[in-house]
PyMOL Python script that loads the backbone (N, CA, C, O; Angstrom):
from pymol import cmd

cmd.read_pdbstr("""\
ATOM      1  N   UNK A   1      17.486  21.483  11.066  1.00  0.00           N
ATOM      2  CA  UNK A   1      16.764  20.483  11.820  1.00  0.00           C
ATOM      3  C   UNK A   1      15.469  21.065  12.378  1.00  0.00           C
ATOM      4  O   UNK A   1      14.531  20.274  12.479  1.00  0.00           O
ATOM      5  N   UNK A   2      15.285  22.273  12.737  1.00  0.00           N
ATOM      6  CA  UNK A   2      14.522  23.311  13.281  1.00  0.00           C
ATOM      7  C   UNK A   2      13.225  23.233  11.922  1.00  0.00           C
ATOM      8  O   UNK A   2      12.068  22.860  12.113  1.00  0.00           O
ATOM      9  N   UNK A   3      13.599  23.529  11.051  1.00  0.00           N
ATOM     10  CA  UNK A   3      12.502  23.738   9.934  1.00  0.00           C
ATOM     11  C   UNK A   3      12.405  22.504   9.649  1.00  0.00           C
ATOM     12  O   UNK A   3      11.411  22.395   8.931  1.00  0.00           O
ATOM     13  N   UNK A   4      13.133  20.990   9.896  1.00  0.00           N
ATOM     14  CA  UNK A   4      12.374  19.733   9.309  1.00  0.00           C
ATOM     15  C   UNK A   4      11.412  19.488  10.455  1.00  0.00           C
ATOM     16  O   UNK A   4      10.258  19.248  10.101  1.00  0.00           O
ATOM     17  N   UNK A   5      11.604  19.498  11.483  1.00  0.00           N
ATOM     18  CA  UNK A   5      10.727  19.451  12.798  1.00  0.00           C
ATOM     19  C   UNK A   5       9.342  20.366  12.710  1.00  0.00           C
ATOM     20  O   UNK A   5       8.389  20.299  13.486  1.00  0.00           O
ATOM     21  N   UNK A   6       9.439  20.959  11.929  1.00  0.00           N
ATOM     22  CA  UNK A   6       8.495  22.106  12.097  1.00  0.00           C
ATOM     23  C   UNK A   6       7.687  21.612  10.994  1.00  0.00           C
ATOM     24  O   UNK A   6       6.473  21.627  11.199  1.00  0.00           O
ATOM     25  N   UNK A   7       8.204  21.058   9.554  1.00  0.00           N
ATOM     26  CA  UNK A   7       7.362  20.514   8.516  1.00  0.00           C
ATOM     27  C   UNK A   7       6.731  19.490   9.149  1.00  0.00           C
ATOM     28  O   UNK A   7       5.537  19.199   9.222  1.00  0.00           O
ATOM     29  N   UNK A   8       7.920  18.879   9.689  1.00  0.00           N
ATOM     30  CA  UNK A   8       6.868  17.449  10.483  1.00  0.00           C
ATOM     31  C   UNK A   8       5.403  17.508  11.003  1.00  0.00           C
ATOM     32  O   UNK A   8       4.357  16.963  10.650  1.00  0.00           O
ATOM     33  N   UNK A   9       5.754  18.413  12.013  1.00  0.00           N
ATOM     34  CA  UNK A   9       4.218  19.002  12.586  1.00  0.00           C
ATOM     35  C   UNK A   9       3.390  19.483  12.025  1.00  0.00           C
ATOM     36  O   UNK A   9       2.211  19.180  12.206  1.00  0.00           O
ATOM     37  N   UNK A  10       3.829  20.450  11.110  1.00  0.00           N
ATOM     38  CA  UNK A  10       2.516  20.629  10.038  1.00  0.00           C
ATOM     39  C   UNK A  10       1.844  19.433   9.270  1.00  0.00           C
ATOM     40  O   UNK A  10       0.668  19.295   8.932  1.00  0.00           O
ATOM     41  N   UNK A  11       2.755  18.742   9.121  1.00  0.00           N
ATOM     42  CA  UNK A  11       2.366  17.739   8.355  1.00  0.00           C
ATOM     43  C   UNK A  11       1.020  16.687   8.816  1.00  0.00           C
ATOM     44  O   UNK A  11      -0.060  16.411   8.295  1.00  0.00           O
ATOM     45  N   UNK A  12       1.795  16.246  10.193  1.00  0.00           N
ATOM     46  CA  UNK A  12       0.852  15.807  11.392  1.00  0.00           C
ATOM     47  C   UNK A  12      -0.548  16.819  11.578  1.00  0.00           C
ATOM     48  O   UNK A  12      -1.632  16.469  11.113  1.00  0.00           O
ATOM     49  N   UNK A  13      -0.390  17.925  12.212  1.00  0.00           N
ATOM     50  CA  UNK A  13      -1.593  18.926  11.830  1.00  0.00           C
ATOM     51  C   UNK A  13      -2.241  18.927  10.720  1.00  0.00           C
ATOM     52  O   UNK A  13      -3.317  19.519  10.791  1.00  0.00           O
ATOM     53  N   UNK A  14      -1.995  18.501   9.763  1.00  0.00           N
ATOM     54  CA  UNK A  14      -2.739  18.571   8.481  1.00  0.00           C
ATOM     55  C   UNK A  14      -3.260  17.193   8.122  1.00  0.00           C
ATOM     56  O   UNK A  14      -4.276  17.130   7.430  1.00  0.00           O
ATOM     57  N   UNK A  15      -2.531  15.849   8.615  1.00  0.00           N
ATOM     58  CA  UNK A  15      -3.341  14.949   8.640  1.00  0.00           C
ATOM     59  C   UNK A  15      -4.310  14.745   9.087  1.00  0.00           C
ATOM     60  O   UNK A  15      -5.231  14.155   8.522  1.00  0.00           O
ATOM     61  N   UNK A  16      -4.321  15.287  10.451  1.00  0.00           N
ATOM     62  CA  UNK A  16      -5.119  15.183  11.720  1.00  0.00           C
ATOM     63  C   UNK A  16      -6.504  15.847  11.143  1.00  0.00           C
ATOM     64  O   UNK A  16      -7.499  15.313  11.636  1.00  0.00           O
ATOM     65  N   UNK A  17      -6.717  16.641  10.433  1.00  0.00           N
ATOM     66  CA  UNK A  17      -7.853  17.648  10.520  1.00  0.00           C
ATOM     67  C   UNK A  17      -8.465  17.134   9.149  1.00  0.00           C
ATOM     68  O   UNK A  17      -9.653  17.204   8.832  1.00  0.00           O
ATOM     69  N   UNK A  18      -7.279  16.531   8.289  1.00  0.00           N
ATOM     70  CA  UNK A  18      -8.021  16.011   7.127  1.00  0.00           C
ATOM     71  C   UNK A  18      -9.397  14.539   7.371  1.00  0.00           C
ATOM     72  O   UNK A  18     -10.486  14.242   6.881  1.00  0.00           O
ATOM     73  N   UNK A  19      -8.374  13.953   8.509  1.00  0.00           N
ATOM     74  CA  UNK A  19      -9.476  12.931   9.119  1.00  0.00           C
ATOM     75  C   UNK A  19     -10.796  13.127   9.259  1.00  0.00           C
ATOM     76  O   UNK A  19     -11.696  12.316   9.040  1.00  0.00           O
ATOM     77  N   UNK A  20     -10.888  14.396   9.685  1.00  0.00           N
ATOM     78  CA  UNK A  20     -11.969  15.284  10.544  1.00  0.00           C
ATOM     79  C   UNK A  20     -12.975  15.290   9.335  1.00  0.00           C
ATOM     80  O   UNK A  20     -13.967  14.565   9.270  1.00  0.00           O
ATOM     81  N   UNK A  21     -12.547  16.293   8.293  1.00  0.00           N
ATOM     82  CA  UNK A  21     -13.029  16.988   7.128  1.00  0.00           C
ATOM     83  C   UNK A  21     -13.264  15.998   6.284  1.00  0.00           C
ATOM     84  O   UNK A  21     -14.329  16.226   5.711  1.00  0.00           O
ATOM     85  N   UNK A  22     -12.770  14.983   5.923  1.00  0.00           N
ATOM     86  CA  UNK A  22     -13.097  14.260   4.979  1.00  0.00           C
ATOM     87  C   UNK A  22     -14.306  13.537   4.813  1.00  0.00           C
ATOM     88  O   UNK A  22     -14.642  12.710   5.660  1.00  0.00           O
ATOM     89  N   UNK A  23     -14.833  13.713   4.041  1.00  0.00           N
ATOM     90  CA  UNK A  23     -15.964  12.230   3.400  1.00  0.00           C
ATOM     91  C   UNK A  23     -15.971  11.111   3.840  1.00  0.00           C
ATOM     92  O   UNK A  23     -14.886  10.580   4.076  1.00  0.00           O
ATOM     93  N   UNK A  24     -16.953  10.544   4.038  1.00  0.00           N
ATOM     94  CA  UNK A  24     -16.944   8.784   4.294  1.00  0.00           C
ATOM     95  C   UNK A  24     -16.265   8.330   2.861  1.00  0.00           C
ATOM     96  O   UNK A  24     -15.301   7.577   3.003  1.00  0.00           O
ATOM     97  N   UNK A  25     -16.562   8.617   1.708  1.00  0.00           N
ATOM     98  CA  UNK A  25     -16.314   8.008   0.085  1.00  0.00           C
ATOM     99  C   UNK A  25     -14.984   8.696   0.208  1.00  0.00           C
ATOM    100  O   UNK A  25     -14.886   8.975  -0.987  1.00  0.00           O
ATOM    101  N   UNK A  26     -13.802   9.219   0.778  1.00  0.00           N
ATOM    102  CA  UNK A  26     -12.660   9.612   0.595  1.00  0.00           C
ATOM    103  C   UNK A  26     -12.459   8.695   1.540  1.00  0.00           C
ATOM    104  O   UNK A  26     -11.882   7.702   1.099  1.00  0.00           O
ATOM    105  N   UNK A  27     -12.767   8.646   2.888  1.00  0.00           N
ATOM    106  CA  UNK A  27     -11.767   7.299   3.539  1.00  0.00           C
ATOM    107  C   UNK A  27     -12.046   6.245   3.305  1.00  0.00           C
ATOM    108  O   UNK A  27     -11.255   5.386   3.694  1.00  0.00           O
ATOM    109  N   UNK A  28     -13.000   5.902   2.739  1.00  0.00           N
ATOM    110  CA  UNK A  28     -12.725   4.427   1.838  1.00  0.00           C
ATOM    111  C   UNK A  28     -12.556   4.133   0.695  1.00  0.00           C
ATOM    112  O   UNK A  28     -13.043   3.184   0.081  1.00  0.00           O
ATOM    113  N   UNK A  29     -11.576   5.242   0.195  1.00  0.00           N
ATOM    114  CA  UNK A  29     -11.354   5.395  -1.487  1.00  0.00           C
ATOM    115  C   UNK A  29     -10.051   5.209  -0.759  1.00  0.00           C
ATOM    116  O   UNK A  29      -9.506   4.233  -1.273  1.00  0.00           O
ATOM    117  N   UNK A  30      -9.464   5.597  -0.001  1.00  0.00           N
ATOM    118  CA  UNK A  30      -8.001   5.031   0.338  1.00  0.00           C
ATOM    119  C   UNK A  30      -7.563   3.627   0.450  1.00  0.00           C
ATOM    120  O   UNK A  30      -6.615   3.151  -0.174  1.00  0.00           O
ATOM    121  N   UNK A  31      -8.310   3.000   1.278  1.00  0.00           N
ATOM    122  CA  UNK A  31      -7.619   1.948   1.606  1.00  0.00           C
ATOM    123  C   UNK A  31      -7.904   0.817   0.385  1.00  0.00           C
ATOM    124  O   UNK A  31      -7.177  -0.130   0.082  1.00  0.00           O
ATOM    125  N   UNK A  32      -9.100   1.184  -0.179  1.00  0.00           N
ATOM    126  CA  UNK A  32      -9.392   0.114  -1.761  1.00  0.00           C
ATOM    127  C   UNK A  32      -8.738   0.618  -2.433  1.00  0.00           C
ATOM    128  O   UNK A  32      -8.030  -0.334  -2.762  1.00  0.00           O
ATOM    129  N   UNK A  33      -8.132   1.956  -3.290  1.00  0.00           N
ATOM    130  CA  UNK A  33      -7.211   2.268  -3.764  1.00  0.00           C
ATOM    131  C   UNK A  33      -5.554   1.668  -3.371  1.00  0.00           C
ATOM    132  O   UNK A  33      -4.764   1.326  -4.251  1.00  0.00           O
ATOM    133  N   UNK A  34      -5.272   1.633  -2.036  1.00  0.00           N
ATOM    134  CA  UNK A  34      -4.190   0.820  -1.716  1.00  0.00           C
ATOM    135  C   UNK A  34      -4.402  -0.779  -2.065  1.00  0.00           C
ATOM    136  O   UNK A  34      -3.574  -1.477  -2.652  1.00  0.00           O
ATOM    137  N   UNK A  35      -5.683  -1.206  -1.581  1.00  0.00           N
ATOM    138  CA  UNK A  35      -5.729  -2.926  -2.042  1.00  0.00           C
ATOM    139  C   UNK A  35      -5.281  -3.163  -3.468  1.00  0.00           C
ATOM    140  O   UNK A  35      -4.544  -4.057  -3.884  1.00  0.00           O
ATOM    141  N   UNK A  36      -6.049  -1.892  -4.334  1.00  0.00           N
ATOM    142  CA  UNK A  36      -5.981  -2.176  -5.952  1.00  0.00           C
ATOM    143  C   UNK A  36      -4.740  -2.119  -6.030  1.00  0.00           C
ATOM    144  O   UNK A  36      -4.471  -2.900  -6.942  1.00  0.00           O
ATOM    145  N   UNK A  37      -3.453  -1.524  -5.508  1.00  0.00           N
ATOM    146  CA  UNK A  37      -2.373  -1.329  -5.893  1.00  0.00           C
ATOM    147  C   UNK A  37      -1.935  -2.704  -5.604  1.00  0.00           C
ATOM    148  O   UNK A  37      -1.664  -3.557  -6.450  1.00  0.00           O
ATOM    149  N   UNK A  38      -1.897  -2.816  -4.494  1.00  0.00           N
ATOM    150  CA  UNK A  38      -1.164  -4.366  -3.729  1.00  0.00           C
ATOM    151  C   UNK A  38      -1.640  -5.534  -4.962  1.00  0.00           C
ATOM    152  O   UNK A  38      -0.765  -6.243  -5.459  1.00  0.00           O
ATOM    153  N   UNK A  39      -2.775  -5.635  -5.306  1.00  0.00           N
ATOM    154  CA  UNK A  39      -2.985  -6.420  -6.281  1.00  0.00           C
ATOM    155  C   UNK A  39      -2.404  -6.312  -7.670  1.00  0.00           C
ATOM    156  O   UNK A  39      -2.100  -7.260  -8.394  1.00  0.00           O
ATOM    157  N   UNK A  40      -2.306  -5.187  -7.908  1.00  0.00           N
ATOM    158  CA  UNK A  40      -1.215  -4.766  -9.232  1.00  0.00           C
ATOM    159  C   UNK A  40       0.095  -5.291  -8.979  1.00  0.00           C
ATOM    160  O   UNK A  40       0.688  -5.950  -9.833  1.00  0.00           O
ATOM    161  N   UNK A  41       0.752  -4.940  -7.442  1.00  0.00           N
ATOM    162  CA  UNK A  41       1.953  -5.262  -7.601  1.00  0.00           C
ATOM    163  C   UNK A  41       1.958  -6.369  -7.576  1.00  0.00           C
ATOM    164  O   UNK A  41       3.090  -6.761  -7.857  1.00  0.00           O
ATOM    165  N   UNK A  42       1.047  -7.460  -7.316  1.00  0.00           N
ATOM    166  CA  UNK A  42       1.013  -8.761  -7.372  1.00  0.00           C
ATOM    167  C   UNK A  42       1.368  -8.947  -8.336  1.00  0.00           C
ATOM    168  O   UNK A  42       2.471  -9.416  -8.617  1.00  0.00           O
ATOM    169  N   UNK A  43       0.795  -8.729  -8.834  1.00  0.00           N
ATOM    170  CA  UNK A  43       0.896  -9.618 -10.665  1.00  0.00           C
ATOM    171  C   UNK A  43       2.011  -8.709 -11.824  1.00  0.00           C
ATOM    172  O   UNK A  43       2.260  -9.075 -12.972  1.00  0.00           O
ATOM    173  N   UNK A  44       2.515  -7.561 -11.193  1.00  0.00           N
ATOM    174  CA  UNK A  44       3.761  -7.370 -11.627  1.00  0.00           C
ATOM    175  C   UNK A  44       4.717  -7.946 -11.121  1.00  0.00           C
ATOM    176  O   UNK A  44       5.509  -8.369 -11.963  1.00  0.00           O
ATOM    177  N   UNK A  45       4.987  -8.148 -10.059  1.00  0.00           N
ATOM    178  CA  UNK A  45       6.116  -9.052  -9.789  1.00  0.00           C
ATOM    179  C   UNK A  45       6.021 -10.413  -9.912  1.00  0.00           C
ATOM    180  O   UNK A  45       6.992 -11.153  -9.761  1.00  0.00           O
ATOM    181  N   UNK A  46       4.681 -10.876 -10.231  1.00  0.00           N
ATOM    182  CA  UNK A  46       4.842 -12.508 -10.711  1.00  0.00           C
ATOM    183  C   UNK A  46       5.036 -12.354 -12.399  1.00  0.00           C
ATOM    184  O   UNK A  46       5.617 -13.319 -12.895  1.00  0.00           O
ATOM    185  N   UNK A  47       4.787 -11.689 -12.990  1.00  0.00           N
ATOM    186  CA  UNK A  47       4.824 -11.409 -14.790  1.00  0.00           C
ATOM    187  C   UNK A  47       6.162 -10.938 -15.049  1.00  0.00           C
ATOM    188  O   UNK A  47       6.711 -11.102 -16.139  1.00  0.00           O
ATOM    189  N   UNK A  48       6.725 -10.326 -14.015  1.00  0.00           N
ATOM    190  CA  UNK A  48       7.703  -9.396 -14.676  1.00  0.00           C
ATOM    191  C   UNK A  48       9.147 -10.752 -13.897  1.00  0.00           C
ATOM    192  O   UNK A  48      10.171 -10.827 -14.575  1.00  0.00           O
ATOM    193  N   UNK A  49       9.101 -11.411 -12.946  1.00  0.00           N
ATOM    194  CA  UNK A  49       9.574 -12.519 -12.430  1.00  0.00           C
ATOM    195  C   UNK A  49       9.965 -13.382 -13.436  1.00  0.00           C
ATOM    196  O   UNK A  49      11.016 -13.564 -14.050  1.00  0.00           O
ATOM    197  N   UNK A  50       9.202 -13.718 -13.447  1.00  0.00           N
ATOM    198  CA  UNK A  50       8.613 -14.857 -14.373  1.00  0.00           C
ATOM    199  C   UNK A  50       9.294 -14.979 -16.115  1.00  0.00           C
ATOM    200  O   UNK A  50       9.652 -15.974 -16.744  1.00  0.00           O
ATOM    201  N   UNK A  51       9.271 -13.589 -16.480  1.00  0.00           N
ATOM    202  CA  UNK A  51       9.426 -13.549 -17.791  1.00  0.00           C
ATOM    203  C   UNK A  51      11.111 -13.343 -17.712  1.00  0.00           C
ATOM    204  O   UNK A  51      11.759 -13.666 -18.708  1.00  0.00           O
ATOM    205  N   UNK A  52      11.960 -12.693 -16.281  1.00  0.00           N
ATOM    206  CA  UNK A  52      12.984 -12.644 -16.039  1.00  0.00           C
ATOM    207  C   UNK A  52      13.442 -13.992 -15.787  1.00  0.00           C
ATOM    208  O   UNK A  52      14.527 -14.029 -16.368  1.00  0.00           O
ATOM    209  N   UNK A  53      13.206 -15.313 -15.164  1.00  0.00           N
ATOM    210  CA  UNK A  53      13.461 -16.248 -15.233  1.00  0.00           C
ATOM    211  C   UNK A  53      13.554 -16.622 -16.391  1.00  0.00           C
ATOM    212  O   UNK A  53      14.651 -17.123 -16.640  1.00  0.00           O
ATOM    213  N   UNK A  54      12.362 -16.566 -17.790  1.00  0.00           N
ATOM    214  CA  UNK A  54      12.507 -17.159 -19.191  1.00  0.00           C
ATOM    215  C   UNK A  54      13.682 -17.143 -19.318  1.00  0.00           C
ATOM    216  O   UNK A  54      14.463 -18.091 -19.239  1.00  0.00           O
ATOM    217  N   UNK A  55      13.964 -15.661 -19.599  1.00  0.00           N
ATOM    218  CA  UNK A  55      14.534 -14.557 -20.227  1.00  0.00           C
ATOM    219  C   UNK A  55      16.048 -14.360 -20.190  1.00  0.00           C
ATOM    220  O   UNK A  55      16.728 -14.106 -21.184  1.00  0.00           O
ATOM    221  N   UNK A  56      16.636 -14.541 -18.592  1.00  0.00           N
ATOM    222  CA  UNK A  56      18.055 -14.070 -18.356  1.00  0.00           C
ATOM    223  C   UNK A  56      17.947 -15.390 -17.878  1.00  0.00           C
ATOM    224  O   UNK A  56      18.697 -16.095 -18.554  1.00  0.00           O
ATOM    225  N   UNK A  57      17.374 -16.026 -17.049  1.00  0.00           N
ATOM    226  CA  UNK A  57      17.566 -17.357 -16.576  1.00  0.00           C
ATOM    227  C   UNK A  57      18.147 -17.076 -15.234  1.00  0.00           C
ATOM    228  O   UNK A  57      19.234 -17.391 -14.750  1.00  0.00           O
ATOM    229  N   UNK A  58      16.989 -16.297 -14.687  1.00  0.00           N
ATOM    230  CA  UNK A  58      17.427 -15.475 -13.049  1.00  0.00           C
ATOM    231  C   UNK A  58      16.775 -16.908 -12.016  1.00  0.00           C
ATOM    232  O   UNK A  58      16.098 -17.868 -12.385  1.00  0.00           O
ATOM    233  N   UNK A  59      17.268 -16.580 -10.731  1.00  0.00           N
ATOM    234  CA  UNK A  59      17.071 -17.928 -10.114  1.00  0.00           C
ATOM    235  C   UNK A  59      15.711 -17.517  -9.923  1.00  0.00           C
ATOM    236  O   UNK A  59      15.295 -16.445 -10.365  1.00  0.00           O
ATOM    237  N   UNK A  60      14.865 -18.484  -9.159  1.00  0.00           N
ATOM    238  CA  UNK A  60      13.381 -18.516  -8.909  1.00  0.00           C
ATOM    239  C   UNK A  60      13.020 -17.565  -7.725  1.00  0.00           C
ATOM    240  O   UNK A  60      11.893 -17.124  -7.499  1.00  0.00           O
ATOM    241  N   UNK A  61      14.429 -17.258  -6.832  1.00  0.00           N
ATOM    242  CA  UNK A  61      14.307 -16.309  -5.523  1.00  0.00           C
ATOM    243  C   UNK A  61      13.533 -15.190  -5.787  1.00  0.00           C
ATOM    244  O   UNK A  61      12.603 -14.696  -5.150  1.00  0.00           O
ATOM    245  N   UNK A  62      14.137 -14.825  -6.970  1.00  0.00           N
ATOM    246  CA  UNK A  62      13.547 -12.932  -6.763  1.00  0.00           C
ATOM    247  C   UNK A  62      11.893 -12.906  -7.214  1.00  0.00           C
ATOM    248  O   UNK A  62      11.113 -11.970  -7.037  1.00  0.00           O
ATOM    249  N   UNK A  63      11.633 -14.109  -7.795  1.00  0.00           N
ATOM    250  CA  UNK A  63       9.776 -14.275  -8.136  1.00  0.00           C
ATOM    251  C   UNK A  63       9.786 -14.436  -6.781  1.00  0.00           C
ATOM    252  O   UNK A  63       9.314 -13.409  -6.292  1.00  0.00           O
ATOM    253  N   UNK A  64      10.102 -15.250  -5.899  1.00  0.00           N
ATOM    254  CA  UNK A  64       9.608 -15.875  -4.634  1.00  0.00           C
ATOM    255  C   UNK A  64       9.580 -14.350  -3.799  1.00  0.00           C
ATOM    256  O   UNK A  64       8.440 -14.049  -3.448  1.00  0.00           O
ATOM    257  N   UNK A  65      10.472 -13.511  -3.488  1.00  0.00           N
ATOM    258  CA  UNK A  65      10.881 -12.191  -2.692  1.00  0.00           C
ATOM    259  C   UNK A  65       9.126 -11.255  -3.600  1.00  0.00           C
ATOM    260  O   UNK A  65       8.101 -10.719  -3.179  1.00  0.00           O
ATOM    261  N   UNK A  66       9.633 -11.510  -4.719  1.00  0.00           N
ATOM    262  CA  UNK A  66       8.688 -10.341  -4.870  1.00  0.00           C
ATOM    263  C   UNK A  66       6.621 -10.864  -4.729  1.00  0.00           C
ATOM    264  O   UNK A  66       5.520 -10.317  -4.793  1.00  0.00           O
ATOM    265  N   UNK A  67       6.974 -11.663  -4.605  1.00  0.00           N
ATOM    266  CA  UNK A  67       5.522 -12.428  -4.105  1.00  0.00           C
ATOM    267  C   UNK A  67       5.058 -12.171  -3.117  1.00  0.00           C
ATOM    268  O   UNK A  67       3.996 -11.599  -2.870  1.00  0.00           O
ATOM    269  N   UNK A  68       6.134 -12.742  -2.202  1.00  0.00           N
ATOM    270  CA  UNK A  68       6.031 -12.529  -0.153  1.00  0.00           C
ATOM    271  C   UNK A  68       5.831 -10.576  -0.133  1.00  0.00           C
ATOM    272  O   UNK A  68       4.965  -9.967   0.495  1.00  0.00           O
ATOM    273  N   UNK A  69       6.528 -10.182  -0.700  1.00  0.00           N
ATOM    274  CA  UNK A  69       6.120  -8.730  -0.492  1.00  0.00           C
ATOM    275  C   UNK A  69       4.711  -8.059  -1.085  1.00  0.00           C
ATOM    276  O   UNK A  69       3.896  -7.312  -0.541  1.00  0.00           O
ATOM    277  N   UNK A  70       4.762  -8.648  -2.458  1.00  0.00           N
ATOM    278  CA  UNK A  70       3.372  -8.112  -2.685  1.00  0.00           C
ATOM    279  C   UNK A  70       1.728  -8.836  -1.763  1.00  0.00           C
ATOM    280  O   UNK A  70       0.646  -8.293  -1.539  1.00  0.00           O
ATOM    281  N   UNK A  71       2.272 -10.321  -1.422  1.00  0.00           N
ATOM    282  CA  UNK A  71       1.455 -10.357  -0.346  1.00  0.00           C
ATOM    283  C   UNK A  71       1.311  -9.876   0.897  1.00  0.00           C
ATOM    284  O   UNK A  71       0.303  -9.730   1.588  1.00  0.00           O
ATOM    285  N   UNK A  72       2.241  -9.689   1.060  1.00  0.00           N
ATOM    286  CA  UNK A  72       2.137  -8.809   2.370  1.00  0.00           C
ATOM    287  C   UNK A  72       1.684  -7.411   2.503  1.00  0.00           C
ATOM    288  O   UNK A  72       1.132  -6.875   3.465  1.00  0.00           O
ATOM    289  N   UNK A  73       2.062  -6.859   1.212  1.00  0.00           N
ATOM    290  CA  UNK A  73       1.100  -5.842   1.103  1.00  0.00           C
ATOM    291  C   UNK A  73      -0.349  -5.792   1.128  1.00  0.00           C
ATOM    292  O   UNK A  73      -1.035  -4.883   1.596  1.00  0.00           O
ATOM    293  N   UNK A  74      -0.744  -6.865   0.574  1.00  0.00           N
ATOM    294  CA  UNK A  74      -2.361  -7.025   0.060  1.00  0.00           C
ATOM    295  C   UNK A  74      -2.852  -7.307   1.825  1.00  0.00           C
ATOM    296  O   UNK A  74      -3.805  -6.802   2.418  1.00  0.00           O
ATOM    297  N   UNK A  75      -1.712  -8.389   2.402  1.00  0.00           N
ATOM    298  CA  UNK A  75      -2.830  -8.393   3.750  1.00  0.00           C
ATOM    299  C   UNK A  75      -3.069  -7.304   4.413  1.00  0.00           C
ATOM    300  O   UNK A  75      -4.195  -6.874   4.665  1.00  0.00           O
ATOM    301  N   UNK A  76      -1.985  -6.784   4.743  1.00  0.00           N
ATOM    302  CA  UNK A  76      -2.012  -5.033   5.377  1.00  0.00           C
ATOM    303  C   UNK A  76      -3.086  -4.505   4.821  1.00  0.00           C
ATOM    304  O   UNK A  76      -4.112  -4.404   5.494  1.00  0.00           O
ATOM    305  N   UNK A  77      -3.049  -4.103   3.583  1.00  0.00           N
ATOM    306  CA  UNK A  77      -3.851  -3.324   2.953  1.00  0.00           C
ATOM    307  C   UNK A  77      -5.597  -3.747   3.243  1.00  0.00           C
ATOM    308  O   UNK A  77      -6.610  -3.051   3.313  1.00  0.00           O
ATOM    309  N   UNK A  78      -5.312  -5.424   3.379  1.00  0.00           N
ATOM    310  CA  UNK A  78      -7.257  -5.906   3.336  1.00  0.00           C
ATOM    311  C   UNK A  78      -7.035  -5.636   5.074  1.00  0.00           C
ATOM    312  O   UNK A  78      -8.086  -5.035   5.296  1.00  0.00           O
ATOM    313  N   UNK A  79      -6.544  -5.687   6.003  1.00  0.00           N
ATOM    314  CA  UNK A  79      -6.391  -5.462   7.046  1.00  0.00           C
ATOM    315  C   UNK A  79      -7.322  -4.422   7.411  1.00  0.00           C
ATOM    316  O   UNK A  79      -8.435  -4.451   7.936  1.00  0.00           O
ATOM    317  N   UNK A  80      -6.475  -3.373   6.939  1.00  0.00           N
ATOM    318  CA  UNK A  80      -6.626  -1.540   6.856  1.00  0.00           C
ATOM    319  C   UNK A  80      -8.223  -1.700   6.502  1.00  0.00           C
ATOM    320  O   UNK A  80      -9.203  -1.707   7.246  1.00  0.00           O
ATOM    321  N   UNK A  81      -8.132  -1.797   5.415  1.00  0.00           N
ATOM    322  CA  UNK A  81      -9.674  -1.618   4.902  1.00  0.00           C
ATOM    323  C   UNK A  81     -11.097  -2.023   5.699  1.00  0.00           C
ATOM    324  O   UNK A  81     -12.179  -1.436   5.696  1.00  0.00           O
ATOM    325  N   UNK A  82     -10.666  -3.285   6.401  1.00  0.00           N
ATOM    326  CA  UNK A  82     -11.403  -4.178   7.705  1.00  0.00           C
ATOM    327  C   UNK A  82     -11.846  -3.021   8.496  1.00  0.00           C
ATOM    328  O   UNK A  82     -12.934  -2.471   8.670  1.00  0.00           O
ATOM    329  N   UNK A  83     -10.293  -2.776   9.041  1.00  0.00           N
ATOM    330  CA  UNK A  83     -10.248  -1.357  10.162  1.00  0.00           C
ATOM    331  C   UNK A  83     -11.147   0.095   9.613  1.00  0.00           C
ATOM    332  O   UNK A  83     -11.442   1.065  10.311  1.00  0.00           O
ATOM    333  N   UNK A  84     -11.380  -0.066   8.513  1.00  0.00           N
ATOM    334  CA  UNK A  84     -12.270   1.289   8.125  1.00  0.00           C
ATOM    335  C   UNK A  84     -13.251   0.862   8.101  1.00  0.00           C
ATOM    336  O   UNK A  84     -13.997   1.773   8.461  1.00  0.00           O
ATOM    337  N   UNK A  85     -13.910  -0.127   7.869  1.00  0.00           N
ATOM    338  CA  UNK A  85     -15.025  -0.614   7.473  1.00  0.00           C
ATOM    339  C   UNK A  85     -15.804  -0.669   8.703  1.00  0.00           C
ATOM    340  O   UNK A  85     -16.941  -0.213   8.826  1.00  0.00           O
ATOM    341  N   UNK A  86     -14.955  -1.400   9.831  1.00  0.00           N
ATOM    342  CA  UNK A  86     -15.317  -1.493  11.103  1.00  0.00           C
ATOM    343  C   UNK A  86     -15.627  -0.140  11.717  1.00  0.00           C
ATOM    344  O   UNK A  86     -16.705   0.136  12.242  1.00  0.00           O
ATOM    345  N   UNK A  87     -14.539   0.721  11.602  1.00  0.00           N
ATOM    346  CA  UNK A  87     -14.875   2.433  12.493  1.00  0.00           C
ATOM    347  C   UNK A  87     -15.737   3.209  12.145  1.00  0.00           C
ATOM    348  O   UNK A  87     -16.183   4.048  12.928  1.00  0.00           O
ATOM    349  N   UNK A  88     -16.233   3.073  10.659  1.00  0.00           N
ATOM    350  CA  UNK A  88     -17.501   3.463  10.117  1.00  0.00           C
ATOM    351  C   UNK A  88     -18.469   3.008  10.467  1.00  0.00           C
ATOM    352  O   UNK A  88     -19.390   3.659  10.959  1.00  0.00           O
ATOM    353  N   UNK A  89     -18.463   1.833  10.293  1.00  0.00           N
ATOM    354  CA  UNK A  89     -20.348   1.077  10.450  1.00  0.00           C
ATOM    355  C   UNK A  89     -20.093   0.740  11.892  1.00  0.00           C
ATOM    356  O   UNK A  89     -20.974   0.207  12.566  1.00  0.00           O
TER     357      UNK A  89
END
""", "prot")
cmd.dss("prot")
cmd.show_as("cartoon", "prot")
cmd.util.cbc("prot")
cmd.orient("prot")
């Protein structure tokens, strides 16, 4: 427990300073890199849903579940990005 506590903090310490050190074009390569994902998973879970409904003849829930999540990712994510956009400029 001693050495996971201790990774922890490094871990934290090493975020912390990366903030510092980093590029303007690295902290906003994060959070558009996260949007691009959220948008991928969009449209994997509506394609891959979707073709599982054709396919096995799965109920319409798990398109619906995997929608609400990939949107919810995308807002977070355009959220985040707001929040960088804002602390920069």
């Amino acid at each position: 427990m001693l050495v996971l506590a201790w990774l922890l903090n490094l871990l934290w310490l090493c975020l912390n300073y990366f903030w510092r050190f980093a590029s303007i074009e690295v902290l906003l390569a994060i959070p558009i890199l996260l949007l691009l994902y959220a948008l991928l998973a969009l449209v994997a879970y509506t394609y891959w849903g979707v073709r599982e409904v054709r396919e096995n003849d799965a109920p319409y829930a798990n398109v619906m579940v995997g929608v609400i999540v990939a949107v919810t990712l995308l807002y977070f994510n355009f959220n985040l990005l707001q929040f960088v956009l804002d602390a920069l400029g």
